[in-house]
Backbone as numpy.savetxt, mean C-alpha at the origin, in Angstrom:
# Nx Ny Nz CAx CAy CAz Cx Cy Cz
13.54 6.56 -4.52 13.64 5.35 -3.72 14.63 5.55 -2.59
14.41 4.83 -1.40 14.98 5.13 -0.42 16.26 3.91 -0.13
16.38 2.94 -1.04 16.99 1.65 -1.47 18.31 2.27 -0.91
19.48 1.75 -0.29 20.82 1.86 -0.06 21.85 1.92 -1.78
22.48 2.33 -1.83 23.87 2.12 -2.87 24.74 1.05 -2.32
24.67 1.19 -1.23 25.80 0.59 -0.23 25.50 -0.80 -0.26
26.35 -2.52 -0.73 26.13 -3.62 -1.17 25.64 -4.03 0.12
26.18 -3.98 1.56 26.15 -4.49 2.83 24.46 -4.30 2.92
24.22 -2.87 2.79 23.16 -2.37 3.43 22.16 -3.18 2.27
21.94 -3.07 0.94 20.89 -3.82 0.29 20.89 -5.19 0.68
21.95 -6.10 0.80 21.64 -6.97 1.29 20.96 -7.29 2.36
20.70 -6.31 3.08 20.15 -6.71 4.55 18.41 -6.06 4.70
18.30 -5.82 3.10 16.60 -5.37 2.77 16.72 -6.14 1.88
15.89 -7.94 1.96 15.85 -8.53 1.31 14.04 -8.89 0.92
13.75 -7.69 0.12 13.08 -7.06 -0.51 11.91 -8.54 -0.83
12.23 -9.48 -1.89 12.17 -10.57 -2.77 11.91 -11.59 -1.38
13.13 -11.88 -0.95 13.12 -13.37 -0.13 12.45 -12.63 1.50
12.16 -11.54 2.04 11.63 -11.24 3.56 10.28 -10.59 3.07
10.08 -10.34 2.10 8.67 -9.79 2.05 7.76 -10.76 0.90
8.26 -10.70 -0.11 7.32 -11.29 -1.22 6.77 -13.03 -1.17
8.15 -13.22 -0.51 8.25 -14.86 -0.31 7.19 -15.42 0.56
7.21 -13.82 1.36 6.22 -14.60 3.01 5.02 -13.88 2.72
5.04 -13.11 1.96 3.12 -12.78 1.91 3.10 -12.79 0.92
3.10 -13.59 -0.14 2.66 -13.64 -1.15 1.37 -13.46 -1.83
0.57 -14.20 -1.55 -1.07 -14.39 -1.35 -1.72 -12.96 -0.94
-1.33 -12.45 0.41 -1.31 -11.57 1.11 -1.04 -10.34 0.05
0.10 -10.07 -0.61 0.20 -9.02 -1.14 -0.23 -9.40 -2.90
-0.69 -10.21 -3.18 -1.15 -10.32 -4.36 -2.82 -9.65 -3.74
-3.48 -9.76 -2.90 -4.94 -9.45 -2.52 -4.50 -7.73 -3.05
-3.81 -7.13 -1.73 -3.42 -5.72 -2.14 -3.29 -5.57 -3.26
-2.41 -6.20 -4.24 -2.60 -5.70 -5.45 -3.37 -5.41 -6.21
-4.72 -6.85 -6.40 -6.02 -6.39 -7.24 -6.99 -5.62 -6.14
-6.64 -4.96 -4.93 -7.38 -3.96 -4.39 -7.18 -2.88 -4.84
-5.77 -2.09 -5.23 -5.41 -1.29 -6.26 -5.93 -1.23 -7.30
-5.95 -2.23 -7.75 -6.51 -2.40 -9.38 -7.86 -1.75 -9.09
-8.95 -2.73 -8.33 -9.89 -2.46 -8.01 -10.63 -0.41 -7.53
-9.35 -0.41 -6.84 -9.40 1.16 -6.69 -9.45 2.30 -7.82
-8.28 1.71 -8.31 -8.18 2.51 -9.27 -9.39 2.68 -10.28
-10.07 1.44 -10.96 -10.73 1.33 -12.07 -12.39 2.37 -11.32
-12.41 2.23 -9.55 -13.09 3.02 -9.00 -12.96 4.39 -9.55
-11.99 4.85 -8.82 -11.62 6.23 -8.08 -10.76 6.99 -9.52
-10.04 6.08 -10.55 -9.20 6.97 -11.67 -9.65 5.85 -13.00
-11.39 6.03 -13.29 -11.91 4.82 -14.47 -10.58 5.91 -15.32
-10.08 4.61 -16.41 -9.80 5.04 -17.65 -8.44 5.58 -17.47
-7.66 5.43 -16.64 -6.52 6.08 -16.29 -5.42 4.57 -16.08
-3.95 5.08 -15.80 -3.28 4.09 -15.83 -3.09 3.51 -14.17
-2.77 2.78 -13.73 -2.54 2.74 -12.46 -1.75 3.55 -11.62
-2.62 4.12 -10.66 -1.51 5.00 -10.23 -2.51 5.09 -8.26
-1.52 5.75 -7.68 -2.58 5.91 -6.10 -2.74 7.61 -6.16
-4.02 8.16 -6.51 -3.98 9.37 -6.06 -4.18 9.54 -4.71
-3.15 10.61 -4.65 -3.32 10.27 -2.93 -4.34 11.50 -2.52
-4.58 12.63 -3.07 -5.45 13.41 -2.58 -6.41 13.26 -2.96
-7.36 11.95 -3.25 -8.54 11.66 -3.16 -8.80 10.69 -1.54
-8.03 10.66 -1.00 -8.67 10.10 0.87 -6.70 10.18 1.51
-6.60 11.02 2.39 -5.70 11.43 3.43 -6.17 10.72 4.45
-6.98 9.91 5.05 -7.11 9.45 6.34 -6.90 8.29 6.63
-5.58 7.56 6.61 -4.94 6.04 6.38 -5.26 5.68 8.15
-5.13 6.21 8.92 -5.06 5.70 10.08 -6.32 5.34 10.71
-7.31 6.68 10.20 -9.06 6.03 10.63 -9.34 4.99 9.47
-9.29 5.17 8.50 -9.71 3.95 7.64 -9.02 2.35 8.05
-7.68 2.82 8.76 -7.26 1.55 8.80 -7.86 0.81 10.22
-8.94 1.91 11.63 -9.14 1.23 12.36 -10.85 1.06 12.26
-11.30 1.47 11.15 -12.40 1.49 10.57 -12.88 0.21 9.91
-11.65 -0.25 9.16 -11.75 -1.56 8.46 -11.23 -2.66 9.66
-10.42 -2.36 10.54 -10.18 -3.68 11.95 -11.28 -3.91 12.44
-12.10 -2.54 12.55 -13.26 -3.35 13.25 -14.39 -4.07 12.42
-13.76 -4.71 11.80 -14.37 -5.04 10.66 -13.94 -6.80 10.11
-12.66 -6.58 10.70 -11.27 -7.56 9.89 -12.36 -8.93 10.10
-11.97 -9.53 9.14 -12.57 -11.41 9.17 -13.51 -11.14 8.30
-14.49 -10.17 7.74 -15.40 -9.99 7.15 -15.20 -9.55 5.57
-16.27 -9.54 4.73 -16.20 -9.10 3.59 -17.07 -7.78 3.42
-15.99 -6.86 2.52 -16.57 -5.41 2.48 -17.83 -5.54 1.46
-18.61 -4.33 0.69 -19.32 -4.85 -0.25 -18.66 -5.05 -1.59
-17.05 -4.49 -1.63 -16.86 -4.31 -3.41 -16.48 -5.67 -3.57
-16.51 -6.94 -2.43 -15.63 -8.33 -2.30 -14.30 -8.46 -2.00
-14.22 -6.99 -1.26 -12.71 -7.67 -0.37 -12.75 -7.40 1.02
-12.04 -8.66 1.67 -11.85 -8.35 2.94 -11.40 -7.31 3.80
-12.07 -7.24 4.56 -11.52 -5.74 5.22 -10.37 -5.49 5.50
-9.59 -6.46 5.71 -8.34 -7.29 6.14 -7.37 -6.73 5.25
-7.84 -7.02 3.57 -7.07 -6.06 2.73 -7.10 -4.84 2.35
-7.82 -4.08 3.22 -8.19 -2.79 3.31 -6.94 -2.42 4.07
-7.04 -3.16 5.35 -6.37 -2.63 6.47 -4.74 -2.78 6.26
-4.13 -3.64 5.06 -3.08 -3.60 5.05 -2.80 -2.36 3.88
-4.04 -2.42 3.22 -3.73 -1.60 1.70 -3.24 -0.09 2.49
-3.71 0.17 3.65 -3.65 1.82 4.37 -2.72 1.63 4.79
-2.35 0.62 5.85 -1.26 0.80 6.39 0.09 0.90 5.28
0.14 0.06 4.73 1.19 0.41 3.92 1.07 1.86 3.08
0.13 2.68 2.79 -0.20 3.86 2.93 0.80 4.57 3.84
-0.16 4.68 5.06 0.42 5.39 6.16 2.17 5.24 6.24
2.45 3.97 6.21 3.95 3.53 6.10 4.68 4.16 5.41
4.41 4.34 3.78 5.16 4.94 2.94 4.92 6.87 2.63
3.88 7.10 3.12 3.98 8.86 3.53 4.66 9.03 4.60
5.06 8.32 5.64 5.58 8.77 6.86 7.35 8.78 6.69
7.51 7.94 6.19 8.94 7.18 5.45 9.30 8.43 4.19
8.39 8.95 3.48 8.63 10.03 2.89 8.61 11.37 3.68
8.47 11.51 3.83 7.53 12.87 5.42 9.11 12.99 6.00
9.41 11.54 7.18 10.87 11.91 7.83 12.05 11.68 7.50
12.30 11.42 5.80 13.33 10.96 5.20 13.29 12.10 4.12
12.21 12.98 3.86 12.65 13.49 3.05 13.11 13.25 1.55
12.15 12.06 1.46 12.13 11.44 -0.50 10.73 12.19 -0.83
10.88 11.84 -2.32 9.75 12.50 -3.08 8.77 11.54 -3.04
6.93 11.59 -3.46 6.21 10.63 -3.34 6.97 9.45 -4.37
6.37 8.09 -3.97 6.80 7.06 -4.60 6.10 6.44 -6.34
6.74 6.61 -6.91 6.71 6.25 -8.61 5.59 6.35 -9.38
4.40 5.19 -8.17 3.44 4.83 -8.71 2.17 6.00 -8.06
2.59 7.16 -7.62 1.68 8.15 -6.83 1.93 9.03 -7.49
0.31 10.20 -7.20 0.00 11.15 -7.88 -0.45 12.13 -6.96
-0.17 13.34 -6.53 -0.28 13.93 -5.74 -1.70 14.53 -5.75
């Protein structure tokens, strides 16, 4: 985790009250898109993101915009596609120039 030690600095990634508070709804969709993925892409396995089953977060994510407002066929919006990658793309890049290991719930 890339989380601070430092009290000043966690306080000022307010994790709970700047992210969860304000997309709630929003990131509950992402979540059962995971689910949804997973029971796809790893039946019978625990939750996890393999990531070397699709490397291409940035075309998928302008793949599904042109798309956004609509429903895909598995019943989710493309919309939660497009955040499910980006936050993808977000957290390999954040690993990539920081130099952390993949994150908890990933499988290489």
């Amino acid at each position: 985790m890339s989380l601070s030690t430092y009290d000043k600095t966690r306080k000022a990634t307010p994790i709970f009250s700047g992210v969860l508070r304000y997309f709630p709804d929003a990131l509950a969709e992402v979540a059962a898109l995971s689910h949804a993925g997973n029971e796809k892409h790893n039946p019978g396995e625990p939750l996890h993101w393999a990531r070397s089953k699709s490397t291409d977060q940035l075309d998928c994510v302008m793949r599904h915009l042109m798309e956004a407002g609509t429903v895909d066929t598995d019943g989710f919006y493309h919309d939660v596609k497009v955040a499910w990658r980006a936050l993808a793309n977000l957290q390999e890049l954040l690993e990539r120039v920081r130099g952390l290991p993949i994150s908890p719930g990933s499988r290489a």
